[in-house]
N, C-alpha and C positions, 0 to 999 in steps of 0.2 A: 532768755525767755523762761519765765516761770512753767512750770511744770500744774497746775493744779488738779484736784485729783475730781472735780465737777466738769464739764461742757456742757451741753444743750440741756435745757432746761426742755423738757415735753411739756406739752400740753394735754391735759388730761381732765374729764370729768370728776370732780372732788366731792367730798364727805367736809362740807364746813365741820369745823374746829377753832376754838377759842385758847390761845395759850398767853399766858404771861412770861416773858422773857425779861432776864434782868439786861438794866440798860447796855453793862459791858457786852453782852453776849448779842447785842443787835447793832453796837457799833462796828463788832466785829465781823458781823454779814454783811451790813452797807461795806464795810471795807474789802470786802471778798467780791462783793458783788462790783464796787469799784475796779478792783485789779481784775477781775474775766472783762469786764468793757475794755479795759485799756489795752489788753489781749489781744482782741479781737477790732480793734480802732474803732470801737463804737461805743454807744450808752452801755453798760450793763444791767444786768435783769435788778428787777424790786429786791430787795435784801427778803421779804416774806417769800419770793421764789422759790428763795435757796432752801428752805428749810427741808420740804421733802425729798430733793433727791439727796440734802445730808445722810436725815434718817436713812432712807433706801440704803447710801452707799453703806454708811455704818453696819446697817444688818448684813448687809452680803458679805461682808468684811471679818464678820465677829464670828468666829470658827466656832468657839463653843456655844453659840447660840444655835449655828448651822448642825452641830452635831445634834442639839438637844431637839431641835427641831424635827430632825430626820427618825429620832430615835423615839418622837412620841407619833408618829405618822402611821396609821395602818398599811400593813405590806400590801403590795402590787400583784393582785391576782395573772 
């Protein structure tokens, strides 16, 4: 079994956005989105699903962004 590093896709109220993605980079969601279905013995989510908890995972992932973040944050009274 594949290890993949997405599961449950939330449901959340969204901020519509309009992005252009080149066609490789959304064959390779429908394929992503393909193998969690097959995962899980079911349909898997819309390939547009994926795109937010990518993002999310990415930042929580990205150390020096976590650093830069924390370091432009006013301190905690």
């Amino acid at each position: 079994m594949t290890k993949l590093k997405l599961s449950a896709i939330p449901d959340d109220k969204a901020v519509k956005l309009t992005v252009e993605l080149p066609a490789t980079v959304y064959r390779d969601l429908a394929a992503y989105a393909e193998v969690m279905g097959r995962e899980k013995g079911q349909a898997g989510p819309e390939p547009v699903k994926l795109i937010v908890p990518m993002i999310q995972r990415f930042m929580a992932t990205d150390r020096a962004f976590a650093k830069t973040r924390r370091a432009s944050q006013p301190p905690h009274s």
